[in-house]
N, C-alpha and C positions, 0 to 999 in steps of 0.2 A: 571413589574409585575412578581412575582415567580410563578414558574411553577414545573411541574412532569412530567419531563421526564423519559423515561426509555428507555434504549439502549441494542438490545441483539446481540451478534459476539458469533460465536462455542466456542473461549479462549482468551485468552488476552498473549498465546505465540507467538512467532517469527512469524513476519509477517507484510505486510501493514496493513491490515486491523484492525487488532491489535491493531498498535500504533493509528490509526485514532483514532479507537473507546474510547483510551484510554486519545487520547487528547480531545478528543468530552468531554467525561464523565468531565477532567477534568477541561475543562474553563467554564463548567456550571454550575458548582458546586459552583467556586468562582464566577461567577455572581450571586449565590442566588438561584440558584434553586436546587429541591430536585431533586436529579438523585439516579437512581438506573443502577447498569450495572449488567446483567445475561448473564452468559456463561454456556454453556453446558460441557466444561472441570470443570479441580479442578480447585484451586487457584494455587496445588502443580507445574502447571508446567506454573504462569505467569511466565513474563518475562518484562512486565510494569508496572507501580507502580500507584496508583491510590489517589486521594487527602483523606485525613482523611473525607471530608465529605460526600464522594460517598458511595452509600450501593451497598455493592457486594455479589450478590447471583453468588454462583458457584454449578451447578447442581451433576457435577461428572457424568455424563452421554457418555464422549465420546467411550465407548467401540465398537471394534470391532465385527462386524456381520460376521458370518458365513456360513451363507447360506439367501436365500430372506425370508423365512420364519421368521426366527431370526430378520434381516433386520426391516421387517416388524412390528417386535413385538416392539423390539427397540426405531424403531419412533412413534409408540402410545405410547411408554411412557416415551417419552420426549416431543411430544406436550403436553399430561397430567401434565407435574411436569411445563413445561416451560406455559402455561396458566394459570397455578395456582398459580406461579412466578410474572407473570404479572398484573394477578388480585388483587394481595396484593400489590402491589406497587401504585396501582390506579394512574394511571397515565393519564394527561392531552392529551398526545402524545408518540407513541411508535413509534423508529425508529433504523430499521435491518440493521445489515450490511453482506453481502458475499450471495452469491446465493439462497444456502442449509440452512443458517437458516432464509433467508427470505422466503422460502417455509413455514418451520416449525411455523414460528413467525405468519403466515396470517393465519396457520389452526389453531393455538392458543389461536389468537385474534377474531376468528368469531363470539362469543357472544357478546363482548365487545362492548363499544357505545365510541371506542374513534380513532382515524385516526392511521393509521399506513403509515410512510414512509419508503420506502425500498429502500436500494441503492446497484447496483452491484459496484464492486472493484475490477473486472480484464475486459477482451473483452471477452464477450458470444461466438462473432463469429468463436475465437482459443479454449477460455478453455472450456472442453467437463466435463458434471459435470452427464452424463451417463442417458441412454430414458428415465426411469421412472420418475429422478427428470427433467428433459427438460421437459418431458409432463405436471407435476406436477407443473414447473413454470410459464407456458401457461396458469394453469387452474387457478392459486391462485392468479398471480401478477397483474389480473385485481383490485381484492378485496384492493388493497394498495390504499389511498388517493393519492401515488407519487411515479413515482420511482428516484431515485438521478442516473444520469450514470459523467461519469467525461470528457467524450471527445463527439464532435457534432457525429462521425461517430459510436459511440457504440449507442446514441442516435437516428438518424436514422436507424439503424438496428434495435432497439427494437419497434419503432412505426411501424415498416411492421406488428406486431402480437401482437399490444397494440394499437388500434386506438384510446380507449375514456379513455385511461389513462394519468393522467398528467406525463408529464416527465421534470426534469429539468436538464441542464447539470451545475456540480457542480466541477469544476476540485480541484485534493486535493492541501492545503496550503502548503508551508513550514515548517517542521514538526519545533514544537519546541523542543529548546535541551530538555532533561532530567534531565538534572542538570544544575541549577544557575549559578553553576562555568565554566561553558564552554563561554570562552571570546569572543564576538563581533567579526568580519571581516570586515573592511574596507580597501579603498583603503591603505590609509598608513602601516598598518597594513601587508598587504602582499608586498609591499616594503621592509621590513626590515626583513620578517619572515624567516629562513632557512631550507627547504623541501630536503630529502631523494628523491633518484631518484628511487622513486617506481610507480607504475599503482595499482592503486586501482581497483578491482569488491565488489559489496556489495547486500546481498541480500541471500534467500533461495537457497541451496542446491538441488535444482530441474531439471528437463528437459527443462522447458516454460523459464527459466532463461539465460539460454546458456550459463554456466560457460565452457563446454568443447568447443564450439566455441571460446571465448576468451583465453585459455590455448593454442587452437592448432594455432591461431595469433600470441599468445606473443614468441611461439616457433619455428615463421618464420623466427624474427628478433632476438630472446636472441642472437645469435653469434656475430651481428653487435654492439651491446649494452650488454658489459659485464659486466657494470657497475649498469646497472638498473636491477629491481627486480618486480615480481608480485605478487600481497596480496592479495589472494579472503578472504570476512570476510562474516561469517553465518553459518546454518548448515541446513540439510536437507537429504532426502533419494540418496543422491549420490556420498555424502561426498566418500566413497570410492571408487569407480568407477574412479572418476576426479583423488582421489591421485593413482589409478593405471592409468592412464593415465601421471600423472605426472613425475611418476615411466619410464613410458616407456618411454619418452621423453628423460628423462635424465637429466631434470632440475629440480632437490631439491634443488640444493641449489639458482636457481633462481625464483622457485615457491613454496608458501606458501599458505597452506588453515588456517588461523587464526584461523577460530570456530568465534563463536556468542560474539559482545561485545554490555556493556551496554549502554556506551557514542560513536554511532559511529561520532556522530561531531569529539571527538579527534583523534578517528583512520584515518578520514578525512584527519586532519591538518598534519600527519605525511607525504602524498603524494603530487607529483607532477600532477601527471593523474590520472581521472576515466573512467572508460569506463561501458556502460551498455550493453551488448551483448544479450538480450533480445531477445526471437524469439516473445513473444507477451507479449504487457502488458495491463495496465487499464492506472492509470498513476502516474510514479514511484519515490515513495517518496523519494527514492537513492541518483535520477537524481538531485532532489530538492535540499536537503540537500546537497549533493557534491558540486554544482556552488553556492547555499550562504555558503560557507566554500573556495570557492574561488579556487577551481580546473580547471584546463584547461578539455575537459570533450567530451568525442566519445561515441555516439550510435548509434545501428541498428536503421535504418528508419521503425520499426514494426511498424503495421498499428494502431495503437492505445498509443497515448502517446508522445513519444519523441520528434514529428513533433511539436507538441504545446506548448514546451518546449525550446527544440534548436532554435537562429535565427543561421541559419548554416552558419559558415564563422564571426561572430559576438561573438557568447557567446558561441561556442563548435562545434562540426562537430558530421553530420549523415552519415552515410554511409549504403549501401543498405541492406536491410535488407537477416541476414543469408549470407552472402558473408564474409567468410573466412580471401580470396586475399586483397578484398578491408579495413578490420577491419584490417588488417597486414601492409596496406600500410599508413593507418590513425595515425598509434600507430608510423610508419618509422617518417612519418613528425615530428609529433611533439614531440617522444623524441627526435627527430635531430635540435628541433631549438627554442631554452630559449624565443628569443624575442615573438616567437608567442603564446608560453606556455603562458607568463606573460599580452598580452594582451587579449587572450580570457579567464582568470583567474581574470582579471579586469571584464571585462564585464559583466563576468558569476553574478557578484556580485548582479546586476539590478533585477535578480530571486524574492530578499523580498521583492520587490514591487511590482512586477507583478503577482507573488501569493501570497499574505500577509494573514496572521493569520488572519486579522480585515475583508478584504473580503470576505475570506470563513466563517467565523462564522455568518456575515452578511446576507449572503446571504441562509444560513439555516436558521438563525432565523425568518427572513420574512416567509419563505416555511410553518414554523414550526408555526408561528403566526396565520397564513391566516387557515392552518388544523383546529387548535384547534378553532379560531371564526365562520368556517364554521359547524364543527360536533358540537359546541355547536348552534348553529342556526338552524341546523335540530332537534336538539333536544327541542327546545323549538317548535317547528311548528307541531312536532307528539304528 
């Protein structure tokens, strides 16, 4: 049965939540249903591409506030434009994604007679999203039909101050490529394939990211391994910072900040290792993508995420979370040793089944079925 969905993220630039939102919009669309995707950015700065039959409202709203006053005026008049957004799209079911515009999305939709489901996309319990909206998510994220969290422990943390809201844990899929042409990985496949002895990082240019954790690793061992190379690929507010770091180090020519690409499956296949140096995450589409791309693959044991992803010693290694010594001595191993590279690079492969496309979209659309037959059930009873 076709349906009207509508999906609303801040942008549809760099980012998980991003791409989710973008793969969301787009397998719904080719199942038949009407989606609309609203962002509070332009279009001018996506960075995902969306199916010809998704209707995209982009508000143009993300300016800078200057003061709380400002602030304040701001987000009236982007609930204002983003409610009005919503109400023309008449939708069966709205569903938010990232913290901040699922605040925005509950005080938008409080006229409306249709469910809203909301889903965080990093761990509350690290990322600080400042009092006003912490208070503000307390008061509004009761009023969601659901909220989606993607790991059991970001889960129990949100029912201590959500008792009678529904919560499901939804961990995310294996992102799909972006482009058709990006070829399959099977076992035989990475048998014959021939990989650069590089270490991949992938992701925003941030602090929560731990790009300069992994730089000051890789510069424990560069002496030992002059042969191997580091590639962080993305962009963010530290992009400089890391290459003055880099700078100091003294390794340009064995460290690389790529910048943002659009196919990262391919920048994937160019590497031997991925590592995610993460201080915290939700749960990282990276990781995913890297072990079905068939990488051998190290991360922080941050409390949110990787734990549920790695069988450690099986399909990749964790190591303690924020320990330096130990990311240095993870990265010794295994650029020191082809056979173990190529069987936790095998293993990792098992990833597209254990979070498949067909699961997670499964298991939203039930969420998403069960809202829409109950608000239409309240509504025939009033």
């Amino acid at each position: 049965m076709s349906r009207r969905l509508t999906i609303t993220v801040p942008s549809l630039s760099l980012g998980g939540a991003e791409g989710v939102a973008a793969m969301m919009a787009n397998h719904w669309a080719k199942q038949g249903h009407t989606v609309t995707l609203i962002t509070l950015d332009s279009k001018e700065t996506d960075s995902f591409s969306l199916d010809a039959a998704v209707q995209r409202i982009a508000l143009n709203l993300m300016q800078d506030s200057g003061n709380l006053f400002q602030a304040v005026s701001n987000n009236r008049l982007r609930i204002n434009f983003l409610q009005s957004a919503i109400a023309d799209s008449q939708p069966d079911a709205v569903i938010s994604l990232t913290d901040r515009m699922n605040v925005l999305t509950l005080l938008a939709t409080g006229k409306l007679r249709c469910p809203v489901i909301i889903s965080e996309r990093s761990d509350p319990r690290h990322h600080p999203i400042g009092r006003l909206w912490s208070f503000l998510r307390k008061r509004t994220y009761p009023r969601a039909y659901a909220l989606v969290v993607q790991t059991q422990g970001v889960a129990d943390f949100c029912r201590q101050w959500l008792k009678s809201t529904r919560i499901e844990v939804i961990p995310n899929a294996v992102p799909i490529p972006r482009s058709p042409e990006v070829p399959a990985v099977s076992h035989e496949t990475l048998e014959v394939r021939t990989r650069a002895k590089i270490v991949l990082g992938m992701g925003r240019l941030s602090h929560e990211k731990g790009f300069d954790l992994l730089i000051e690793a890789f510069s424990r061992v560069a002496s030992e391994f002059p042969d191997w190379k580091l590639q962080i690929s993305g962009e963010g507010p530290l992009r400089e910072s890391l290459q003055e770091q880099i700078n100091h180090l003294g390794l340009q020519e064995q460290i690389e900040l790529t910048g943002w690409t659009s196919q990262p499956e391919l920048q994937l296949d160019q590497g031997e290792l991925f590592v995610l140096p993460s201080r915290y995450e939700g749960f990282p589409n990276a990781l995913l993508q890297a072990m079905s791309r068939g990488l051998a693959c190290i991360s922080f044991d941050c409390e949110s995420g990787p734990a549920e992803i790695i069988q450690p010693e099986t399909d990749g290694l964790l190591v303690p979370a924020g320990s330096v010594s130990e990311l240095a001595q993870a990265l010794k191993r295994l650029m020191g040793d082809d056979a173990l590279r190529r069987r936790l690079a095998v293993e990792a492969l098992q990833i597209t089944q254990r979070f498949s496309a067909e699961a997670y979209f499964q298991h939203w659309e039930q969420l998403i079925g069960q809202a829409i037959t109950e608000s239409e059930t309240a509504c025939n009873n009033t």
